[in-house]
MIDOSE-1310 file (N, C-alpha, C; in nm, 2 decimals, decimal comma, always signed):
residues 110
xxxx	+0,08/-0,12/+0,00/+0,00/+0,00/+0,00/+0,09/+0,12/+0,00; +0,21/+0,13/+0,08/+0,30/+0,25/+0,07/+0,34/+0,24/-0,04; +0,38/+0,16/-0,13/+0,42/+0,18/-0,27/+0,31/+0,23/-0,36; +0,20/+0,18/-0,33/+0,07/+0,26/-0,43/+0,03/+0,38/-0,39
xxxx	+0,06/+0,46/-0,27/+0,05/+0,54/-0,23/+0,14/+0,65/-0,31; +0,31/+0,63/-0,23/+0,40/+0,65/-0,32/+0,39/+0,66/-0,46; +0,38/+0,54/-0,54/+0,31/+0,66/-0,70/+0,23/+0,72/-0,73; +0,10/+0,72/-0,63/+0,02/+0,81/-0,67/+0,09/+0,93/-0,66
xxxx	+0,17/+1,01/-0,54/+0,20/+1,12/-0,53/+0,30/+1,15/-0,63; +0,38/+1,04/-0,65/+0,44/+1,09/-0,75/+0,40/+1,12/-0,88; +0,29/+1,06/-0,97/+0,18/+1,04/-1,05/+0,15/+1,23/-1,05; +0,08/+1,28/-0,89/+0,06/+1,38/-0,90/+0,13/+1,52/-0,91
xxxx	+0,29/+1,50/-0,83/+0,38/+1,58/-0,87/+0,40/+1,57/-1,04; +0,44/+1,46/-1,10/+0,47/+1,47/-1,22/+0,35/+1,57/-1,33; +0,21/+1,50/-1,26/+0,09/+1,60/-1,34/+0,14/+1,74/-1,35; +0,14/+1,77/-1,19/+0,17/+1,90/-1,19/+0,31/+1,96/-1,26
xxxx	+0,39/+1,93/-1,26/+0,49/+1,97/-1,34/+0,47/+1,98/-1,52; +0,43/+1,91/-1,54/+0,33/+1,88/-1,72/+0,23/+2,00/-1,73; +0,17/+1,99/-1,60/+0,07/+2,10/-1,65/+0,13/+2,25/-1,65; +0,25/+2,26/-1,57/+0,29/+2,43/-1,57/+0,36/+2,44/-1,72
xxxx	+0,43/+2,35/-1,74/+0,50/+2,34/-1,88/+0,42/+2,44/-1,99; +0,30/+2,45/-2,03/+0,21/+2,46/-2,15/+0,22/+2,62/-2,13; +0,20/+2,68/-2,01/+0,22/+2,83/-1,99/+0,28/+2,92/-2,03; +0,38/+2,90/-2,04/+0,45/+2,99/-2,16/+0,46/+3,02/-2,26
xxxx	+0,40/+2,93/-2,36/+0,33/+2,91/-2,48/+0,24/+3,02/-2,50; +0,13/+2,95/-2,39/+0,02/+2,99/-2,42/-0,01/+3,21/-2,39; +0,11/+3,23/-2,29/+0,14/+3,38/-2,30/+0,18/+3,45/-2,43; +0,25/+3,38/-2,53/+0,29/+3,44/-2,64/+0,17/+3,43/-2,72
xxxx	+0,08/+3,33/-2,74/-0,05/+3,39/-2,78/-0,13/+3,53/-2,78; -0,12/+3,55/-2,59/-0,20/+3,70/-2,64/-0,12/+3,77/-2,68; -0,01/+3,81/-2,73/+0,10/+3,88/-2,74/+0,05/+3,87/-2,92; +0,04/+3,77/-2,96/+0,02/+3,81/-3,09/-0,11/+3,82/-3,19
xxxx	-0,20/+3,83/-3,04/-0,33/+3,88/-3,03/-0,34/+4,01/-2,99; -0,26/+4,03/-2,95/-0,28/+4,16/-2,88/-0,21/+4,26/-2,99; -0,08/+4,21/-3,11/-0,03/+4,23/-3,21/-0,12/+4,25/-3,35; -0,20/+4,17/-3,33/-0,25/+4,20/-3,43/-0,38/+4,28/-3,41
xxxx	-0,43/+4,28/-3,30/-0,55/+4,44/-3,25/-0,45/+4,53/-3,31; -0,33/+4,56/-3,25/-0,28/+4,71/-3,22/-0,27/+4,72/-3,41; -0,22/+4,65/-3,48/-0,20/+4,64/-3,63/-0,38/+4,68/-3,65; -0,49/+4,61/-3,66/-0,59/+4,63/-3,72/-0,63/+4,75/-3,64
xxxx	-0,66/+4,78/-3,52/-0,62/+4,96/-3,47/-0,58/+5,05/-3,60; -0,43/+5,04/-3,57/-0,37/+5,13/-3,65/-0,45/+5,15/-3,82; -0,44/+5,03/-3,90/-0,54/+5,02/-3,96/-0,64/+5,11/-3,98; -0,72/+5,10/-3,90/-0,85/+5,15/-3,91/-0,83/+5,33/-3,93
xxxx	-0,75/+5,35/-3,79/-0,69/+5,48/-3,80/-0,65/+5,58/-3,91; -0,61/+5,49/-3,99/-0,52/+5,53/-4,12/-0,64/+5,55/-4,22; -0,74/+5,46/-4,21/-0,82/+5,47/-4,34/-0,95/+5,57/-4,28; -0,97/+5,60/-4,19/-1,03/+5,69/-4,08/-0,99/+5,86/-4,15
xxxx	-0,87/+5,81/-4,15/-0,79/+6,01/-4,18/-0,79/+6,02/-4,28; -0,76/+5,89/-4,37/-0,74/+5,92/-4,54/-0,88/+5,98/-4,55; -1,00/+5,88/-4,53/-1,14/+5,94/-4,54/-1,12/+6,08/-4,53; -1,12/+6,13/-4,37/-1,13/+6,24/-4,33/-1,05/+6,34/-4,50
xxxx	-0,95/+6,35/-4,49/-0,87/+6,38/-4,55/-0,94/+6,40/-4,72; -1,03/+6,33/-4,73/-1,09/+6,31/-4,90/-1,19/+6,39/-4,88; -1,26/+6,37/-4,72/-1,37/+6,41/-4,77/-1,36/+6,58/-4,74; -1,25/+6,67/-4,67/-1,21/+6,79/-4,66/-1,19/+6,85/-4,81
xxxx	-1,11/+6,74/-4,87/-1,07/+6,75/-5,04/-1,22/+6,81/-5,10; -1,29/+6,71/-5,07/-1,40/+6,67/-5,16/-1,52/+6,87/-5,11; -1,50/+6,87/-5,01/-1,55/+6,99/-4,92/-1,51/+7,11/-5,06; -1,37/+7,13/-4,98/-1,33/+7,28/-5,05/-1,32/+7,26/-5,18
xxxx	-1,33/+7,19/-5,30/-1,36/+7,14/-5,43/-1,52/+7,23/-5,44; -1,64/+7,19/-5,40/-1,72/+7,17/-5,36/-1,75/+7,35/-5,30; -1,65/+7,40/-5,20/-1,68/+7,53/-5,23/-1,64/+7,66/-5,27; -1,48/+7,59/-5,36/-1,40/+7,66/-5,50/-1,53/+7,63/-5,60
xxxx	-1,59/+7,58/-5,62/-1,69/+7,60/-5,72/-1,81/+7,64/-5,71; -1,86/+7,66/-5,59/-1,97/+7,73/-5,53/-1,95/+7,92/-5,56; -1,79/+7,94/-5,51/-1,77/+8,03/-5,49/-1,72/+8,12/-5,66; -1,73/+8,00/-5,72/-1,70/+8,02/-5,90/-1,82/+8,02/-5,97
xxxx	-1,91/+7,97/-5,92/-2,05/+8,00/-5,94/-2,16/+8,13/-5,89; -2,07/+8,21/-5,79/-2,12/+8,33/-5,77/-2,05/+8,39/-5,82; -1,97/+8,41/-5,86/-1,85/+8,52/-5,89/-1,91/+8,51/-6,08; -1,92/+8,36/-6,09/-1,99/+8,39/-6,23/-2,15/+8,43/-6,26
xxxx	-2,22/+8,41/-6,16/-2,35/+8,52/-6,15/-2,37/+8,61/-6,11; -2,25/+8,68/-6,04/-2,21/+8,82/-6,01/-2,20/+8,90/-6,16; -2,09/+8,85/-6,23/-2,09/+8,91/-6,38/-2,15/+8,86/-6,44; -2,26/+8,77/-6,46/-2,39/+8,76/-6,56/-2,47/+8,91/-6,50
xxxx	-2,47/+8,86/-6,35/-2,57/+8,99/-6,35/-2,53/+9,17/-6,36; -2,38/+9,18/-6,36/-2,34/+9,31/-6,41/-2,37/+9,28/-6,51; -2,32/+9,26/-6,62/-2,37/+9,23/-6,75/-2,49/+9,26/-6,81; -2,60/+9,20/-6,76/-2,71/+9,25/-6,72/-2,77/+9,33/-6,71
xxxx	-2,72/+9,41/-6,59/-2,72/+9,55/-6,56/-2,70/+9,64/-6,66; -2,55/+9,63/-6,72/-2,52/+9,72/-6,79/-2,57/+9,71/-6,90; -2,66/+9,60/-6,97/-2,77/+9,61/-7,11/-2,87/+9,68/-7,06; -2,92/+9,67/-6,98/-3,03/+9,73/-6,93/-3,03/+9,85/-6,94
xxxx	-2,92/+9,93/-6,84/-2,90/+10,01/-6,89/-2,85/+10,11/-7,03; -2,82/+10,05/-7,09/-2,76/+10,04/-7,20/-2,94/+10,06/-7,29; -2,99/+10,01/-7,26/-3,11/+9,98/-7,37/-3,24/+10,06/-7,30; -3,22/+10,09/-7,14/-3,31/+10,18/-7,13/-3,25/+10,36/-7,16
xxxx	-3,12/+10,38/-7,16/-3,03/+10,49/-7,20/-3,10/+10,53/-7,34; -3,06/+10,42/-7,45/-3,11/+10,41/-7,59/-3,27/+10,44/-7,60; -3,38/+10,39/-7,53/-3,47/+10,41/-7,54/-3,55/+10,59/-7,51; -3,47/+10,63/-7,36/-3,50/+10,76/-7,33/-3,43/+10,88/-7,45
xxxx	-3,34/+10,78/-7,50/-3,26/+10,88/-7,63/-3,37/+10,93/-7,72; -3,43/+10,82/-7,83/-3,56/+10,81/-7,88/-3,63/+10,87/-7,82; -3,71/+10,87/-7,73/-3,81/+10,94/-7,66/-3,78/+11,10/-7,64; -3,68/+11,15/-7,61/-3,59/+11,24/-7,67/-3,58/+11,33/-7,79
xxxx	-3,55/+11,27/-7,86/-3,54/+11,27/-8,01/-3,68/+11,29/-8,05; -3,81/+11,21/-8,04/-3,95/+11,25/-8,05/-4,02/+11,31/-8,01; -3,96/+11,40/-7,90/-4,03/+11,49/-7,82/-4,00/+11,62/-7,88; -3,87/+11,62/-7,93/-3,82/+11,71/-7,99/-3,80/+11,75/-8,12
xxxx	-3,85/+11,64/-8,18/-3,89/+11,64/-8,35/-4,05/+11,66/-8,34; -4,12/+11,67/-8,23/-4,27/+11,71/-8,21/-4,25/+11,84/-8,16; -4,17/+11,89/-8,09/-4,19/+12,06/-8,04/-4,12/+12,11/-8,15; -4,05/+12,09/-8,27/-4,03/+12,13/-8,34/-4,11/+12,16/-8,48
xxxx	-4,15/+12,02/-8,47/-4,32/+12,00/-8,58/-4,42/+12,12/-8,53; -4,42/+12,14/-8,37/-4,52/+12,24/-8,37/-4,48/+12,37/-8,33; -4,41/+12,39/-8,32/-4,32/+12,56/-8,29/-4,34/+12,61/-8,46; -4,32/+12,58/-8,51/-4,33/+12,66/-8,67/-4,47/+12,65/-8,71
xx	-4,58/+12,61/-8,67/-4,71/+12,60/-8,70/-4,76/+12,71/-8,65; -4,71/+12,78/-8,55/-4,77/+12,88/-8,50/-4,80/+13,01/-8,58
């Protein structure tokens, strides 16, 4: 019985020594778990700023051409302006010119 005793314990020291063995292993696991978070992290980060980064692009694009589009209906509407004036100038000329080819039609009739 002391001999069956005796292996058991030894049976159990030997377990125990097998089983600490695997531990150290198993620590370099999260390590390259933990390696490849910080990698897909960074990752994300990177495609995060490029975005950012396109869509600021994409922004001031967006209001270089806004600001090209007033600046060009600024001068459609001087343009504008200046026919207008231009054609109501010409118009009061004529009216002008008829008023005064009628006071002259009637000053000599007298």
């Amino acid at each position: 019985m002391k001999k069956v005793i005796a292996t058991l314990i030894a049976g159990l020291f030997a377990t125990a020594a097998f089983a600490q063995t695997p531990a150290a292993p198993a620590a370099s696991v999260p390590a390259k778990v933990e390696a490849a978070h910080t990698k897909a992290v960074v990752k994300a980060d990177a495609k995060e700023a490029q975005t950012a980064v396109k869509a600021d692009a994409k922004e001031a694009k967006a209001v270089v051409a806004a600001k090209t589009e007033v600046a060009s209906a600024k001068t459609e509407a001087a343009a504008t302006k200046a026919k207008a004036h231009h054609t109501a100038k010409k118009t009061k000329a004529k009216a002008d010119a008829k008023l005064a080819s009628a006071t002259a039609e009637a000053a000599p009739a007298k």
